[in-house]
DRENDRENLO-368831 format. One line per 2 residues: number of its first residue (from 1); their letters; for each residue x, y, z of C-alpha. Coordinates in nm, 4 decimals. Example, Ala and Ser with C-alpha at 12.3 -4.5 7.8 and 13.67 -1.06 7.14 Angstrom:
BEGIN
1	as	1.2300,-0.4500,0.7800  1.3670,-0.1060,0.7140
END
This chain:
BEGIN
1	xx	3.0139,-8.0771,3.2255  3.0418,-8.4678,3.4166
3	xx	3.2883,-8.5799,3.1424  3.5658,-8.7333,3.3767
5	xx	3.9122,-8.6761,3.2657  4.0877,-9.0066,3.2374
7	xx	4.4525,-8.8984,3.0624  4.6696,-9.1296,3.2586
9	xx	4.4297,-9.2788,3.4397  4.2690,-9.5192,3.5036
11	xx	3.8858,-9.6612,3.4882  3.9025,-9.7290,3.8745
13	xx	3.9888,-9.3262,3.9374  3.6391,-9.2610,3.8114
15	xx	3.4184,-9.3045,4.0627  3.6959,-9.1566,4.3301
17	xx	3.6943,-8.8176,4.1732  3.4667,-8.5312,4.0995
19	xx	3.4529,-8.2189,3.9265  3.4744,-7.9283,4.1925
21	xx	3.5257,-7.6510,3.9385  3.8101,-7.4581,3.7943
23	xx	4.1321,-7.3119,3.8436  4.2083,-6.9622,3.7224
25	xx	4.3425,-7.0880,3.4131  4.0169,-7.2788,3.3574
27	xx	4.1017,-7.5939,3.3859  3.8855,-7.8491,3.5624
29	xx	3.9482,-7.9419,3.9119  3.8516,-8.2590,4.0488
31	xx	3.8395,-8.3734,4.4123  3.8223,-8.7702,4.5565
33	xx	3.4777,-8.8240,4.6596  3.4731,-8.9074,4.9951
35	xx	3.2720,-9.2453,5.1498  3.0014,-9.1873,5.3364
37	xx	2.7641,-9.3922,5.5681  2.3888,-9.3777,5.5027
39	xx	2.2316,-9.1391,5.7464  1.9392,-8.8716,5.7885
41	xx	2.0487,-8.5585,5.6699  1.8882,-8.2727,5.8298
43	xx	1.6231,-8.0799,5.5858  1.8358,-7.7112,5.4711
45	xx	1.5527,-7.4537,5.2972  1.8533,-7.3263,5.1266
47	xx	2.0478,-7.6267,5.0191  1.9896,-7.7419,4.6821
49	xx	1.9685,-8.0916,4.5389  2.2437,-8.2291,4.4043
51	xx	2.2559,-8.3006,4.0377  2.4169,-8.4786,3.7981
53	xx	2.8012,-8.4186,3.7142  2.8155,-8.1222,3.9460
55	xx	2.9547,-8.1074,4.3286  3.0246,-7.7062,4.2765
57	xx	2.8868,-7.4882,4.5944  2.8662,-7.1575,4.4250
59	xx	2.9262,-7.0313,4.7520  3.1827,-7.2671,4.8802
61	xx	3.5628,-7.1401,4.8832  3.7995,-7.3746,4.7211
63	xx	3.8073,-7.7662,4.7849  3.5775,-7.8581,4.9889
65	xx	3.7229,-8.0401,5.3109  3.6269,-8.4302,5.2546
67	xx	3.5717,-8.6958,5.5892  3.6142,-9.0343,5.5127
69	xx	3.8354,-9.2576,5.3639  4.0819,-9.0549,5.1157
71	xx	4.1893,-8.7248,5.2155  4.0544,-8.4500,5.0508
73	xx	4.3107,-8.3868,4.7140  4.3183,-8.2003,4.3815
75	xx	4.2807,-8.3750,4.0738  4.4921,-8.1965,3.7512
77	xx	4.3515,-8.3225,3.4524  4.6681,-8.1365,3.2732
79	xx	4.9069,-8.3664,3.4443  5.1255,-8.6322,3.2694
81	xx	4.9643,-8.9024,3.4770  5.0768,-8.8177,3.8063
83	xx	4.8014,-8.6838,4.0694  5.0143,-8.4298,4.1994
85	xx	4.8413,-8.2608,4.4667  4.7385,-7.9579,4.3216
87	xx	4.6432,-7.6040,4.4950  4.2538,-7.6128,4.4611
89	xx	4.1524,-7.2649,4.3632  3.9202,-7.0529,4.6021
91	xx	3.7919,-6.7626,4.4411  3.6952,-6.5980,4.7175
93	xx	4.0504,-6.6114,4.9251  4.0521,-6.9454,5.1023
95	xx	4.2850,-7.1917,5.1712  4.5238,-7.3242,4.9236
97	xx	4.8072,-7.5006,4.8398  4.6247,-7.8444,4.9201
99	xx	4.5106,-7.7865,5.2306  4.2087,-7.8895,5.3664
101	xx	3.9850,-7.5748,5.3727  3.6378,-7.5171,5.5233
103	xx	3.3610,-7.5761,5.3355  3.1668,-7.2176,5.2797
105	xx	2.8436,-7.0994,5.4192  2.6470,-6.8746,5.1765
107	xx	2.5571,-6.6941,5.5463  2.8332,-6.5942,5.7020
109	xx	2.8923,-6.9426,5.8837  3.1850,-7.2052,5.9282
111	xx	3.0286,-7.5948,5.8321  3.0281,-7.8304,6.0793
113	xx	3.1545,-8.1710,6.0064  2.7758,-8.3331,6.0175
115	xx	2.7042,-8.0633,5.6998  3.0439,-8.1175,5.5097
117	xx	2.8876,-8.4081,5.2867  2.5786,-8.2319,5.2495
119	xx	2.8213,-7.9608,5.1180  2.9939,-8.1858,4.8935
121	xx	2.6895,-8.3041,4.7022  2.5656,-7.9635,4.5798
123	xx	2.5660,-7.8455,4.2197  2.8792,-7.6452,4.1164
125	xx	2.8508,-7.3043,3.9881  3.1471,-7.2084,3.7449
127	xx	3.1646,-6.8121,3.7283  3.2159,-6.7231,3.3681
129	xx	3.3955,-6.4241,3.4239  3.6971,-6.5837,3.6722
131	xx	3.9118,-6.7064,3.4265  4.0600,-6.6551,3.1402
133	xx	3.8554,-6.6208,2.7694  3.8987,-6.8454,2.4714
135	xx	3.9283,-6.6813,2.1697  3.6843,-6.8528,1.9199
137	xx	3.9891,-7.1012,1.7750  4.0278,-7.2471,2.1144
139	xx	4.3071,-7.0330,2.2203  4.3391,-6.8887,2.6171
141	xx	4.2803,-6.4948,2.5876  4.5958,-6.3475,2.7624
143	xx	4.4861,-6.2327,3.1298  4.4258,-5.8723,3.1473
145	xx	4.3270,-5.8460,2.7893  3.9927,-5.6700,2.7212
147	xx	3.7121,-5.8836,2.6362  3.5167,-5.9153,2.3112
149	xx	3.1432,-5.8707,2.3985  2.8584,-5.8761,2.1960
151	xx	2.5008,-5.7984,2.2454  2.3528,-6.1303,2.2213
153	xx	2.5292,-6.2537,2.4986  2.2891,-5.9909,2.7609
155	xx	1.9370,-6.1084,2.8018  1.7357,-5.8050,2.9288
157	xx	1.4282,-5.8166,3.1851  1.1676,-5.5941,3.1523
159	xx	1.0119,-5.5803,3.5515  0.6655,-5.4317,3.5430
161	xx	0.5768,-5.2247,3.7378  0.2490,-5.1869,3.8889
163	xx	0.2448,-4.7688,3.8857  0.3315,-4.7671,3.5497
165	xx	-0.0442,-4.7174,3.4475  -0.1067,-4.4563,3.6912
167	xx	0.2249,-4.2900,3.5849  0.1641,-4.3357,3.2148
169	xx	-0.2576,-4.1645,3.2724  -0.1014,-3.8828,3.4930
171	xx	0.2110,-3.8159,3.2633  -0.1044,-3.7740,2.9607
173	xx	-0.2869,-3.5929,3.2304  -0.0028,-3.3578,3.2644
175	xx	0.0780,-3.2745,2.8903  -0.3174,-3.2718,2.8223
177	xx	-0.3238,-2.9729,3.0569  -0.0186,-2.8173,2.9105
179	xx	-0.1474,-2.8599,2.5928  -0.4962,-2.6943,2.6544
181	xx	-0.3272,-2.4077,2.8579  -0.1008,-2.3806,2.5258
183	xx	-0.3820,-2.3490,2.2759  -0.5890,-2.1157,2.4964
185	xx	-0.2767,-1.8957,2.5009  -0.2556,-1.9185,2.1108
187	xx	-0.6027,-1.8225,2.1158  -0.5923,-1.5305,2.3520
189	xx	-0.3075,-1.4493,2.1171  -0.5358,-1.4501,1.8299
191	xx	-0.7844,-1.3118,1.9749  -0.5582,-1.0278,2.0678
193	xx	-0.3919,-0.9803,1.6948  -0.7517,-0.9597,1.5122
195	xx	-0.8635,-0.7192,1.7703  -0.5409,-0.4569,1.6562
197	xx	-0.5885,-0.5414,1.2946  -0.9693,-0.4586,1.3829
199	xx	-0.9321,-0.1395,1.5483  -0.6179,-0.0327,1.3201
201	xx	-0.8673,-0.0998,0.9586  -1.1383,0.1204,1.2011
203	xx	-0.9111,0.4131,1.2500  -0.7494,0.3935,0.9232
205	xx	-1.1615,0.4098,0.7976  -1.2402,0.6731,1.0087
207	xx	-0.9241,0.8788,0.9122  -1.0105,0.8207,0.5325
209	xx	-1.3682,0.9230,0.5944  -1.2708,1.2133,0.7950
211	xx	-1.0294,1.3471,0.4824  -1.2746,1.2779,0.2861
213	xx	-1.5357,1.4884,0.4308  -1.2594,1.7537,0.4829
215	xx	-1.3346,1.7521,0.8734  -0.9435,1.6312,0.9378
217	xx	-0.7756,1.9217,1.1494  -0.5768,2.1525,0.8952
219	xx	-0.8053,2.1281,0.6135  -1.0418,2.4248,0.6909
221	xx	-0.8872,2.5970,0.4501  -1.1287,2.4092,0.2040
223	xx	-1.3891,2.3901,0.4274  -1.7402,2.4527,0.2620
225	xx	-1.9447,2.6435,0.5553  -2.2369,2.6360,0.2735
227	xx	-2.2802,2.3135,0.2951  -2.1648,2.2441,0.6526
229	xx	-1.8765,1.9613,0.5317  -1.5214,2.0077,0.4975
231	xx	-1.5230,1.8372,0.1527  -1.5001,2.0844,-0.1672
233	xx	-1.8636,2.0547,-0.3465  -1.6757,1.9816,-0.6093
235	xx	-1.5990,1.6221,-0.4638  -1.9470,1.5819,-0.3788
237	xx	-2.1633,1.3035,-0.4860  -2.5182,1.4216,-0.6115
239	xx	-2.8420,1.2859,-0.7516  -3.0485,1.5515,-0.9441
241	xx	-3.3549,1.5013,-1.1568  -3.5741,1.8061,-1.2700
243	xx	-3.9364,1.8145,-1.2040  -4.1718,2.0043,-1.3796
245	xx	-4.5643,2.0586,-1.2365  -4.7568,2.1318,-1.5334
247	xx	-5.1153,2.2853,-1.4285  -5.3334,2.1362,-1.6732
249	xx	-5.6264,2.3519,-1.6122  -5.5010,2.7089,-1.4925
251	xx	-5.2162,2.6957,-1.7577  -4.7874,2.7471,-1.6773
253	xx	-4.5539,2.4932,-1.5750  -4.3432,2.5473,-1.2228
255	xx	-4.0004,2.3572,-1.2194  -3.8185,2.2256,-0.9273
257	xx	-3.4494,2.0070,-0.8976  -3.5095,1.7402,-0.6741
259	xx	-3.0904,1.7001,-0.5287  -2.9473,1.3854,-0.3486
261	xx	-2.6680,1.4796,-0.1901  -2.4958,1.1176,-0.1267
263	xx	-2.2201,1.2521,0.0435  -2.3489,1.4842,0.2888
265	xx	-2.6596,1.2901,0.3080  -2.8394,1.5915,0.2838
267	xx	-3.1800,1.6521,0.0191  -3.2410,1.9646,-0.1370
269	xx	-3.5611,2.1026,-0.3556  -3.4531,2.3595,-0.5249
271	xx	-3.7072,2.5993,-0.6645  -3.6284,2.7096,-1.0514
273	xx	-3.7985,3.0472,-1.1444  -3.9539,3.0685,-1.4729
275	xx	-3.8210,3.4167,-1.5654  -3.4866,3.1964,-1.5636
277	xx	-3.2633,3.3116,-1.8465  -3.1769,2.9785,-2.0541
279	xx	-2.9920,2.9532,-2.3854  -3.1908,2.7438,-2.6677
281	xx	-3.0212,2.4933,-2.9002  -3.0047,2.7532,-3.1850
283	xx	-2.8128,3.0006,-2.9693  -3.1233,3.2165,-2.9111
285	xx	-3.1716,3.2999,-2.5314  -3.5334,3.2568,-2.3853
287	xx	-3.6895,3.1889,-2.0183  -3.6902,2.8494,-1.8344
289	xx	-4.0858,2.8074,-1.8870  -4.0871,2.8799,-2.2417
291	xx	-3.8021,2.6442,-2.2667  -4.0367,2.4141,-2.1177
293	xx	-4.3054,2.4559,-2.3659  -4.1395,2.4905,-2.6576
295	xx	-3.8500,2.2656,-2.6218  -3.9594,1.9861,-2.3978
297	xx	-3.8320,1.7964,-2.1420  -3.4445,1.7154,-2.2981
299	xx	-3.3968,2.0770,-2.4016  -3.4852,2.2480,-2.0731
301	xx	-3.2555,1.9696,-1.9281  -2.9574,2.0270,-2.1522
303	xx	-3.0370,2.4243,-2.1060  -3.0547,2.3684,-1.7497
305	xx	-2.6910,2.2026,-1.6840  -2.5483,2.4758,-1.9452
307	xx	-2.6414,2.7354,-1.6957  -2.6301,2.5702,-1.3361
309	xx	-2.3075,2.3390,-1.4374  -2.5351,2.0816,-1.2986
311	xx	-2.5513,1.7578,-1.4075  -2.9578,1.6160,-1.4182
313	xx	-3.0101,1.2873,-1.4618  -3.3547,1.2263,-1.5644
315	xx	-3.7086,1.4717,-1.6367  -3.9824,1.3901,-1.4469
317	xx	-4.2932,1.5518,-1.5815  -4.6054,1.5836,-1.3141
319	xx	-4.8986,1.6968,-1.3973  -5.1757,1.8269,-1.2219
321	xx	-5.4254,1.5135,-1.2283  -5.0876,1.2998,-1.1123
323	xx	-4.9868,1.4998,-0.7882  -5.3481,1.4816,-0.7227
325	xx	-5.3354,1.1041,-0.7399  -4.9680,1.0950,-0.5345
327	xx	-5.0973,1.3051,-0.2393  -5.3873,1.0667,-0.1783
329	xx	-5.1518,0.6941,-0.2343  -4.9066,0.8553,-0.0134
331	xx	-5.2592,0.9355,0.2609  -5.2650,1.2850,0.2248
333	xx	-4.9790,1.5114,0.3617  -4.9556,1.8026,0.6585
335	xx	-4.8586,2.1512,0.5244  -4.8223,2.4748,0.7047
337	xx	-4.9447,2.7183,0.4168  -4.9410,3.0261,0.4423
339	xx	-5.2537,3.1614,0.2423  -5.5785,3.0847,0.1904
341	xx	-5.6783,2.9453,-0.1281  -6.0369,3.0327,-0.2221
343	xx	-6.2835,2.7627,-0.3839  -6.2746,2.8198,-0.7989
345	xx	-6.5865,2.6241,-0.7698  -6.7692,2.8377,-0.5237
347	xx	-6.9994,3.1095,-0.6788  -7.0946,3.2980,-0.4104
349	xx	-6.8544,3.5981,-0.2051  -6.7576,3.4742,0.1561
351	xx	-6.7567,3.0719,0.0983  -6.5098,2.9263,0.2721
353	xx	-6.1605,2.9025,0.1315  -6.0493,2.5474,0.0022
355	xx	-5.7718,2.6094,0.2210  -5.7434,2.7421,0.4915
357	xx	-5.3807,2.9242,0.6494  -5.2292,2.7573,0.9424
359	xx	-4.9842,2.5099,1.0994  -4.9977,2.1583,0.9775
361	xx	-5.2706,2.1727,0.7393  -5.4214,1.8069,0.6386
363	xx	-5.4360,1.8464,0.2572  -5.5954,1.5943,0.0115
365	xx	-5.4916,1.5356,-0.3283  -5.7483,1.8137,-0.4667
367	xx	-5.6449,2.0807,-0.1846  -5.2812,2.0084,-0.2322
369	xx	-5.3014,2.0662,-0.5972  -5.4967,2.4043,-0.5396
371	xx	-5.2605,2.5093,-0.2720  -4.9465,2.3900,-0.4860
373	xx	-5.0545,2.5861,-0.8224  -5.2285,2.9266,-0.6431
375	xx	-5.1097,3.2784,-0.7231  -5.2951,3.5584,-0.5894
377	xx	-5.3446,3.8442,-0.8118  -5.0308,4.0701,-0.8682
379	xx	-4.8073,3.8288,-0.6808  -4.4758,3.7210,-0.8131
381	xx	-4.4462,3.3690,-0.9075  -4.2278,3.2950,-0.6849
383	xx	-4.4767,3.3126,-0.4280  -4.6139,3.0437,-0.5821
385	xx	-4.3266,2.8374,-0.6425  -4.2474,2.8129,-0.3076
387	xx	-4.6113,2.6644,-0.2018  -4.5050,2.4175,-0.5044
389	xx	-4.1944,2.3004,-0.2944  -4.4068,2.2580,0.0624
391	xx	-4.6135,2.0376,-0.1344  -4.3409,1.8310,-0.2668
393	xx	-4.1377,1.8059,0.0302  -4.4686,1.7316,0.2102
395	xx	-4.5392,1.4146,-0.0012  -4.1775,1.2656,0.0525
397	xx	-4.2368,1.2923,0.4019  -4.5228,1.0685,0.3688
399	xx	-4.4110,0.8243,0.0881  -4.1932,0.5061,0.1913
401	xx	-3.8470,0.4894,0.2664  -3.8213,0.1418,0.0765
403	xx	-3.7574,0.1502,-0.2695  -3.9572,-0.1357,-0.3799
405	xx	-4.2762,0.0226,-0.1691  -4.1577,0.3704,-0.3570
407	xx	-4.1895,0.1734,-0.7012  -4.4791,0.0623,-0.6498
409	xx	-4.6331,0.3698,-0.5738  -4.5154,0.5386,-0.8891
411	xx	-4.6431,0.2654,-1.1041  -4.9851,0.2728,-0.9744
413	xx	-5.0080,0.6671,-1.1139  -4.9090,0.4976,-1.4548
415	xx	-4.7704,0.8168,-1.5856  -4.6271,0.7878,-1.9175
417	xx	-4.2542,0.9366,-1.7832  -3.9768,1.0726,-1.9755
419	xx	-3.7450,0.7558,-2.1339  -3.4478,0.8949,-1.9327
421	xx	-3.6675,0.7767,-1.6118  -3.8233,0.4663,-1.5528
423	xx	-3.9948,0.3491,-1.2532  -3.7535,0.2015,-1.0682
425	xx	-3.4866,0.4548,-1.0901  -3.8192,0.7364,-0.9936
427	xx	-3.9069,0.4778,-0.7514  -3.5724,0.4279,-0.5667
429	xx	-3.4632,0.8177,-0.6226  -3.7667,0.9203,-0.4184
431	xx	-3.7057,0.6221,-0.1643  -3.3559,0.8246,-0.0717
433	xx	-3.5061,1.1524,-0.0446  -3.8019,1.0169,0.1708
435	xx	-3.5334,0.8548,0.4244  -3.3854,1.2032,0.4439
437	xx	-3.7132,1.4200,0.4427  -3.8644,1.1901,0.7248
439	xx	-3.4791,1.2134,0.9282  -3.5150,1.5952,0.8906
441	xx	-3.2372,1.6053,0.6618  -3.4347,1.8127,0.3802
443	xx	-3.4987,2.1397,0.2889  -3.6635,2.3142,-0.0206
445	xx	-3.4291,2.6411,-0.1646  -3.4951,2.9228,-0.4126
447	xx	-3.2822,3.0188,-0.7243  -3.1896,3.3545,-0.6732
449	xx	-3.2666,3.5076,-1.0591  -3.1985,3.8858,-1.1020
451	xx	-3.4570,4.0427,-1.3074  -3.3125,3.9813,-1.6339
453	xx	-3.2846,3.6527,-1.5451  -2.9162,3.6008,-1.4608
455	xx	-2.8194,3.4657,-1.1868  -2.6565,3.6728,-0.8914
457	xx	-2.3740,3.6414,-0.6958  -2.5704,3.5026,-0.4097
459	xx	-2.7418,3.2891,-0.6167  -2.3435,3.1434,-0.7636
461	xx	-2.2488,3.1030,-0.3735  -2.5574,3.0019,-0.1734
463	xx	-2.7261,2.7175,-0.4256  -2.5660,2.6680,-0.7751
465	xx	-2.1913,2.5779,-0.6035  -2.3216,2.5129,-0.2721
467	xx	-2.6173,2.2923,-0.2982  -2.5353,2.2009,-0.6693
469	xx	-2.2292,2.1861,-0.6701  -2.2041,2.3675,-0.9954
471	xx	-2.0457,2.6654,-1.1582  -2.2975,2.9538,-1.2990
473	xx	-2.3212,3.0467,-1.6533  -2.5911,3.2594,-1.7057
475	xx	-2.6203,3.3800,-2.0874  -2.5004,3.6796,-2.2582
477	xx	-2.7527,3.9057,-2.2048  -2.6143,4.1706,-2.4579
479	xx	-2.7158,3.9565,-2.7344  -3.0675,4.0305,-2.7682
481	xx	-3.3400,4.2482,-2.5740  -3.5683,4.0634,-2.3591
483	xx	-3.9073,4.1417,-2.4367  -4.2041,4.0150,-2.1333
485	xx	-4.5265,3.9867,-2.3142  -4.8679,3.9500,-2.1413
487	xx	-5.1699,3.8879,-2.3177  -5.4865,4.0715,-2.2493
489	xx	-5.6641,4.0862,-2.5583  -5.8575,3.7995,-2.4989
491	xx	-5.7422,3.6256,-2.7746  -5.5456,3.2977,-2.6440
493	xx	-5.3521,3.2971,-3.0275  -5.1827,3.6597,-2.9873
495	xx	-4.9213,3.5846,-2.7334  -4.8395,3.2989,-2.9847
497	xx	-4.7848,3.5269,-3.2728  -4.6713,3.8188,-3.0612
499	xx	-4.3603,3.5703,-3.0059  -4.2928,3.4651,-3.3130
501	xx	-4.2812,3.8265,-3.4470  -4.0112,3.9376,-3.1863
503	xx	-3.8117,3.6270,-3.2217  -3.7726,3.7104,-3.6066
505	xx	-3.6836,4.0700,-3.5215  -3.3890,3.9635,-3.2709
507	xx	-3.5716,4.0033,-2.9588  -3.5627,3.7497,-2.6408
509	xx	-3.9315,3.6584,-2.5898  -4.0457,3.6498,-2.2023
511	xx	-4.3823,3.4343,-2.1459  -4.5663,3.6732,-1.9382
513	xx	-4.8746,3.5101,-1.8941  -5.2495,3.6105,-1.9716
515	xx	-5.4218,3.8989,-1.7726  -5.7163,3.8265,-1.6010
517	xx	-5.9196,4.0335,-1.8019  -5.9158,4.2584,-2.1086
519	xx	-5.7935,4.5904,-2.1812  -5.8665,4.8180,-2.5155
521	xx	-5.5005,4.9602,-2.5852  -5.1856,4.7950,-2.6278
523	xx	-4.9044,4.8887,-2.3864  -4.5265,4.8729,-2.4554
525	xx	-4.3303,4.9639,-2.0935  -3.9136,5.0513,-2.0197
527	xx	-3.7412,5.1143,-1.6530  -3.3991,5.2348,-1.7800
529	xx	-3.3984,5.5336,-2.0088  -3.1371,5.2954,-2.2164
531	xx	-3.3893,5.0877,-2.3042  -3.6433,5.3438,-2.4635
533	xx	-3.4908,5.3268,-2.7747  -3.5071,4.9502,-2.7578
535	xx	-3.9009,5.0110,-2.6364  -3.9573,5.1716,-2.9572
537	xx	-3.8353,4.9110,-3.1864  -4.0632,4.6729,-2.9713
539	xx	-4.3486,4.8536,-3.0646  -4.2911,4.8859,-3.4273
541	xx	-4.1847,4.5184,-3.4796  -4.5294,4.4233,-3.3062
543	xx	-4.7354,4.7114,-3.5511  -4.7743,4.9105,-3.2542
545	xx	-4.8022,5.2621,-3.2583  -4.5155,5.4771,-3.0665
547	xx	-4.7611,5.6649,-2.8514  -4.8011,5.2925,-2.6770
549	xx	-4.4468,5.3564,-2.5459  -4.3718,5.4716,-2.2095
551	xx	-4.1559,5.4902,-1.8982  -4.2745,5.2615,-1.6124
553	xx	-4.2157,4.9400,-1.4279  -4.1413,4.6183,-1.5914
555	xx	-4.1065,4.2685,-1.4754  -3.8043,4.1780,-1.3375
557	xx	-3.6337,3.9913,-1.5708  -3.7190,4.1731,-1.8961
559	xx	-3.5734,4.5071,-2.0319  -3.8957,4.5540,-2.1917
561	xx	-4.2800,4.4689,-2.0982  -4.5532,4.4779,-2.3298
563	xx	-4.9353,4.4306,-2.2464  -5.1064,4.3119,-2.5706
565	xx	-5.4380,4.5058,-2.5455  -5.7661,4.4541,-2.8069
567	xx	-5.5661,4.6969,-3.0225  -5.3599,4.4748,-3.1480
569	xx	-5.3739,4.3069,-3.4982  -5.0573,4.0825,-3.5844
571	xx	-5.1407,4.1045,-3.9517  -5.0286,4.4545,-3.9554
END
């Protein structure tokens, strides 16, 4: 930048010129320097020091105008040799053409002549941008032609600012609490979609139960008003095991189903007569409880669901001794009876009964037994049957409602039960039934049996489909002639081969029981005037004489009754 020009001139022009800047063309201007006496120059804040090779005011406009001993002139380093006066160039409109023009104030001022030196020594700023470009082989860019910039040539200051922290922590501030108010409403949402898909899968449960159960609006039509639940009882779910009581010291058996209905959560005892027409395996028909004698506990079952349609699960065989034993685990049970039962041990008229009628009743294992097998003299055994089925739904009253209590209950009797029925299917079964007898969701039924031991039509509607939810089937009772035999010859082996002898002569042997005493004649008994002929054959398959038959009453399930008297000898 202080290279002198010196084409044409010579070494003496040197020190008489100085670069001033450059013309629009951007060529260098020079300008005589002017001579100067020493003198104190007054301190300017704003002026700057003068450096080396430069005598540019960035602010000046032009030449600068010179006092001393040459007058102020243009140098053209492009001349041939001549110094031409040249225009100096003033960028910002000043004077040209060689004249002398004022030096510039950067603040609005005109220079006085005491400051023009001072002027003249400052640093000159070249402005890139006044004239014209070189291209990069050296050449003048033609004026008015865009120019080539590039990115390198911009330097680019990053100011801080001192709110940019505070800006920054309130801009997270801001999009922290958007966010959260965001994700709460995505939760809400949430919240909001389980809760439909919650109460939809409800209604959509209780609409499924409700067809189910047959309690939807327009399905009356198969409404069961037996049962009290819209669902056929064919669609019912039901638990059923058989019981049978055997009385170990009085003699008979008394037979009960024990029913878990699942789906109405109901529990039903229902009482089995003995005079119960069943069909053996052989085809021969006989009565429930000499089904139970003679064919144990998986023929009476099998007999059973021939004629009820039912479907039994398992035989549970209770004995005497082993109710006696469940009444006191279970701590005795409350029963309203409805008789009193007199003392078999007492030997004396007017001892107190061993039970005694009445609401609630606290019976033991011993009085429950006595109460649960009784049967006064000439009552039907129904009567009895029914006290059988207080007792039993007495006891699930008072056993446990939790199965693994239940279980162990029925393994401390250690009965040796039936291999259809183990202890922990007993055990949980009676669990079930306990939950419903203590909720007051039990009750204890009768089989309706006519007297020849079919089943009536009340008996099809009110129990077998209702409660059972199975189809009735009694046998053909036109096959063979049922025959009630009572022994009262006081001989325990007659009613034995009484039976055998009418079962080989095509007769349907009734057990009738043994009298409580004796009599000396034989007795052979018909209600319909059909049956006398039938009577008569009776009485000659037994060795009987005819005079024995006659026209009377006869239990209710047998076309003909015969009372074995002292008379009679099988080996005739």
């Amino acid at each position: 930048m202080n290279d002198r020009y010196d084409a044409g001139h010579d070494g003496d022009h040197d020190d008489q010129y100085q670069l001033v800047g450059y013309d629009e063309y951007g060529r260098p201007v020079y300008q005589q320097v002017p001579q100067q006496q020493p003198h104190q120059q007054p301190y300017d804040p704003y002026a700057q020091q003068p450096q080396q090779g430069y005598g540019y005011d960035p602010y000046a406009a032009g030449a600068q105008q010179q006092t001393g001993q040459y007058p102020a002139q243009a140098y053209d380093p492009y001349d041939t040799g001549q110094q031409n006066p040249v225009p100096s160039y003033d960028p910002y409109g000043g004077a040209q053409g060689g004249a002398p023009a004022a030096p510039y104030d950067p603040y609005g001022q005109a220079a006085t002549s005491a400051q023009q030196p001072r002027v003249a020594e400052q640093t000159a700023y070249i402005p890139q941008q006044a004239g014209p470009v070189e291209e990069p082989d050296g050449r003048a860019r033609p004026e008015g032609s865009e120019r080539d910039y590039h990115t390198e040539q911009f330097a680019f200051v990053e100011e801080p600012d001192g709110d940019s922290e505070d800006v920054i922590d309130w801009l997270n501030f801001t999009e922290n609490r958007t966010e959260r108010r965001e994700e709460a409403k995505r939760r809400a949402r949430s919240r909001l979609v389980a809760l439909v898909v919650v109460l939809a899968l409800v209604a959509v449960g209780g609409v499924g139960y409700l067809w189910y159960a047959g309690k939807l609006p327009g399905l009356s039509s198969s409404s069961d008003s037996g049962t009290g639940t819209g669902t056929s009882t064919a669609a019912q779910n039901r638990d059923v095991i058989v019981v049978h009581l055997h009385n170990t010291k009085g003699g008979g058996t008394s037979t009960a189903l024990l029913v878990d209905n699942t789906t109405t959560r109901q529990g039903t005892t229902v009482l089995l007569p003995n005079s119960l027409a069943l069909t053996d395996d052989d085809g021969t028909t006989t009565t429930l409880a000499k089904s139970v004698e003679d064919d144990g506990s998986s023929g009476t079952r099998d007999a059973i669901d021939t004629v009820l349609g039912t479907q039994i699960q398992g035989t549970w065989r209770l004995d005497t001794p082993y109710l006696q034993n469940l009444v006191d685990l279970v701590g005795n049970i409350d029963v309203d009876t409805n008789t009193d039962v007199p003392d078999p041990a007492a030997k004396k008229k007017g001892t107190a009964p061993l039970v005694n009628k009445g609401k609630a009743q606290t019976l033991s294992g011993k009085t429950a037994v006595a109460y649960a097998t009784y049967r006064a003299p000439g009552e039907a055994q129904n009567a009895q049957l029914e006290r059988f089925g207080q007792v039993m739904q007495a006891v699930l009253r008072k056993l446990s409602s939790d199965a693994g209590a239940a279980t162990t209950t029925v393994q401390t009797l250690a009965q040796i039960l039936d291999p259809s029925l183990t202890d922990k299917d007993l055990g949980t079964f009676l669990a079930k039934l306990a939950d419903l007898a203590k909720g007051g969701d039990y009750k204890t039924a009768l089989l309706p049996v006519q007297s020849d031991g079919t089943l009536s039509a009340q008996a099809s509607d009110s129990v077998v489909k209702d409660v059972l939810g199975g189809t009735a089937k009694s046998p053909d009772q036109d096959a063979a002639v049922r025959v009630s035999v009572q022994n009262a010859s006081g001989v325990k082996d007659n009613t034995e081969k009484a039976r055998v002898v009418l079962l080989n002569g095509g007769f349907t042997f009734l057990e009738g029981g043994t009298a409580s005493g004796t009599q000396a004649a034989s007795k052979v008994v018909y209600a319909d005037a059909a049956d006398k002929e039938n009577a008569t054959e009776v009485a000659k398959t037994l060795g009987l004489p005819t005079s024995a038959v006659s026209k009377g009453k006869t239990t209710s399930n047998a076309n003909v009754s015969v009372v074995l008297g002292q008379n009679y000898d099988p080996s005739s």
